[in-house]
C-alpha positions in Angstrom: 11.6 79.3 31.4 11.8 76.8 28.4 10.7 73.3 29.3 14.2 72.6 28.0 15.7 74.9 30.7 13.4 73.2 33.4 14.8 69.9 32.1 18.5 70.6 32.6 17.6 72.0 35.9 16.0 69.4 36.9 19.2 67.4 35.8 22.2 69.8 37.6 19.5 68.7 40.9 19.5 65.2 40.4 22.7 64.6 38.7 22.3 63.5 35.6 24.5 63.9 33.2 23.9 65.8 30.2 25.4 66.9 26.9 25.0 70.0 24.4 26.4 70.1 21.0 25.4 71.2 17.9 22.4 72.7 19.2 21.4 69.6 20.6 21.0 68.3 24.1 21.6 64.9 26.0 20.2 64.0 29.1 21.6 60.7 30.7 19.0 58.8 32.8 19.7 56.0 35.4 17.9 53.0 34.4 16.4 52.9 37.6 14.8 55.9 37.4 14.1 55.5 33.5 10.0 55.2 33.4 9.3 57.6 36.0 10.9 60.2 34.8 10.1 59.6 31.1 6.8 59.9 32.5 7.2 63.3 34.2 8.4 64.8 30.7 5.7 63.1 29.2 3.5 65.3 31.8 5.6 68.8 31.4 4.9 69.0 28.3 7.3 66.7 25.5 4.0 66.0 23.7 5.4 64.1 21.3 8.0 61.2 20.5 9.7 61.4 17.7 12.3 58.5 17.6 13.7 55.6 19.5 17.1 54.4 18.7 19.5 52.0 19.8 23.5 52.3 20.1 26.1 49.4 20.3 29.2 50.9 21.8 31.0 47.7 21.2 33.8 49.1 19.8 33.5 52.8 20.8 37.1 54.4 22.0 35.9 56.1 24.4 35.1 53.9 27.7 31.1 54.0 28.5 28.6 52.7 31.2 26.9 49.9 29.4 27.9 48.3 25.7 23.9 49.2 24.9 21.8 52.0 25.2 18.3 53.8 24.2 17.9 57.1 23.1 14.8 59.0 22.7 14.0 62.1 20.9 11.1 63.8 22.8 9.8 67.1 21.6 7.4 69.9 23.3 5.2 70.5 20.0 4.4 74.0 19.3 0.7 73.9 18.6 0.1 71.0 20.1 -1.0 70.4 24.0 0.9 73.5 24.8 4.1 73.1 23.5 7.0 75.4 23.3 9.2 74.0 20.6 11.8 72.4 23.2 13.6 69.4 21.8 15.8 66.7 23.5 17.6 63.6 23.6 17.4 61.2 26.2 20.0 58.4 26.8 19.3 55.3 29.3 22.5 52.6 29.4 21.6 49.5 29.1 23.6 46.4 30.6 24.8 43.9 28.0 23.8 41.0 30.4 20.2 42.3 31.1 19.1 44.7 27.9 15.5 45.2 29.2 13.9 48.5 29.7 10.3 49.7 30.5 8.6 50.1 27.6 7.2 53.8 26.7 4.2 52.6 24.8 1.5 53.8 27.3 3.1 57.3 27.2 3.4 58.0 23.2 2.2 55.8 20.8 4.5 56.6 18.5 7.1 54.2 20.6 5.3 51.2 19.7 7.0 50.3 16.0 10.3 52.7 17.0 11.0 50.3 19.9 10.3 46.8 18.1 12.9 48.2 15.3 15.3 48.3 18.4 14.1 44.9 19.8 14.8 43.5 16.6 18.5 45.2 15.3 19.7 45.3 19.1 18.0 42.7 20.9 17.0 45.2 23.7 13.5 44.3 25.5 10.9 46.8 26.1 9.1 45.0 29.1 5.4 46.0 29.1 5.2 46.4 25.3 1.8 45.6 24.0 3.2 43.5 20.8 6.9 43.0 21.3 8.2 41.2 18.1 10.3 41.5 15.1 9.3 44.1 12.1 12.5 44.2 10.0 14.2 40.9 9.6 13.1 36.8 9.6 11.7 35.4 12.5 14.4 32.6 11.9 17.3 34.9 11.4 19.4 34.6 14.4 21.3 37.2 16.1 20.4 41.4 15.3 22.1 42.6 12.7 23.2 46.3 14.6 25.3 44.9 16.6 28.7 45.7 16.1 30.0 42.0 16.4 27.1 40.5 14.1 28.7 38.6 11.1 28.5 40.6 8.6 28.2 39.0 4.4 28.0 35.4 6.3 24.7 34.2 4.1 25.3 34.3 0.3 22.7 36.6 -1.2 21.4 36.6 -4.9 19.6 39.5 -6.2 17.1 39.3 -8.6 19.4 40.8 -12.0 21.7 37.8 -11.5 24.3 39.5 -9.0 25.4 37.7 -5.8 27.5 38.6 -2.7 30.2 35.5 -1.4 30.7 36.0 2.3 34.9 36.1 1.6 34.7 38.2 -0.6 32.7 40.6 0.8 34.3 40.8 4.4 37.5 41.2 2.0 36.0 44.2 0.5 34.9 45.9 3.4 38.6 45.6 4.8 39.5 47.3 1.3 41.9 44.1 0.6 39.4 43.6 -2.5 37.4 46.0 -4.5 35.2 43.5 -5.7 32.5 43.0 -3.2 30.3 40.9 -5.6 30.2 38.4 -8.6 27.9 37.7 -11.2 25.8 34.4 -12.4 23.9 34.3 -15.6 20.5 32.9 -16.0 17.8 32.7 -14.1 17.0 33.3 -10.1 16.9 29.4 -8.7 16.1 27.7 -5.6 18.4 29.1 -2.1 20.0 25.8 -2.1 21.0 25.3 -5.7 22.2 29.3 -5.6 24.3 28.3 -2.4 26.3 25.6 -4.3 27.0 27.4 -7.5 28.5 30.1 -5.2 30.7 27.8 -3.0 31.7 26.6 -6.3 32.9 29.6 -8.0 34.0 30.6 -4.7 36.8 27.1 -4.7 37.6 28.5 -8.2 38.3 31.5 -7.4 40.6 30.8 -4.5 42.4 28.1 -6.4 
């Protein structure tokens, strides 16, 4: 029996729910009972981690538990510790209220980076994490941008050639009600704050 097959199981016993598609397989685990049993795969045999992702189900169709949740790909490495080859994906829910979760640093090391990328884009804690703090964005950007109601084109941004993205216009162009997502401003890259007023200026012009 496949480590896989001991795995699903071990879920028709408990309860869990899980899903197969594509080749792939989902197990759902109870918050609760999140760190001990990521612990007991970790001791069957899914040697290795091989990605930590977070989901905002904001504005899914389909009703779920939480708004938030974790998934983890583990993997039962051939050639490594034993392994067989099995591969899976586990999913924990994770209240909007309350988005902590054990951390899974002290069982693959891999998690450490994989779960401050979540910390920072979802704002889900990993309590127990050796170094818990942003590795993508600004320490003074406020908010995490993977969120589904994060304010998308709200800061105007000026890229190096001269090219620049207006908040209006941009939310306009992702609701295709404009095709042009950007403008243009000759000369050469200035200081945030005289950047900011040329573009609310040609922004008033343009809406004039």
């Amino acid at each position: 029996m496949t480590r896989l097959e001991q795995v699903l199981q071990m879920a028709s016993a408990k309860g869990w729910k899980t899903e197969s598609q594509h080749g792939n397989t989902w197990v759902v685990l109870p918050r609760e009972e999140f760190k001990a049993q990521m612990r007991a795969f970790q001791e069957m045999g899914f040697n290795y981690l091989a990605d930590v992702v977070g989901i905002d189900y904001l504005t899914y169709p389909e009703p779920k538990p939480e708004r938030l949740a974790v998934v983890y790909e583990l993997v039962s490495l051939p050639g490594y510790k034993d392994g067989d080859g099995s591969r899976m994906f586990v999913r924990v829910y994770v209240p909007e209220k309350d988005p902590v979760i054990p951390t899974v640093v002290d069982l693959w090391l891999s998690a450490d980076y994989l779960e401050r990328e979540v910390y920072d884009l979802f704002g889900i804690r990993f309590e127990g994490h050796p170094d818990l703090r942003k590795i993508l964005t600004p320490e003074d950007l406020e908010g995490h941008p993977l969120r589904k109601d994060y304010p998308l084109g709200e800061t105007p941004t000026l890229f190096k050639e001269g090219r620049f993205i207006d908040p209006a216009a941009f939310r306009a162009g992702l609701t295709g009600k404009d095709s042009g997502m950007t403008g243009w401003r000759g000369g050469t890259r200035r200081g945030y704050q005289d950047v900011y007023a040329e573009i609310q200026q040609v922004s008033k012009k343009e809406g004039q």
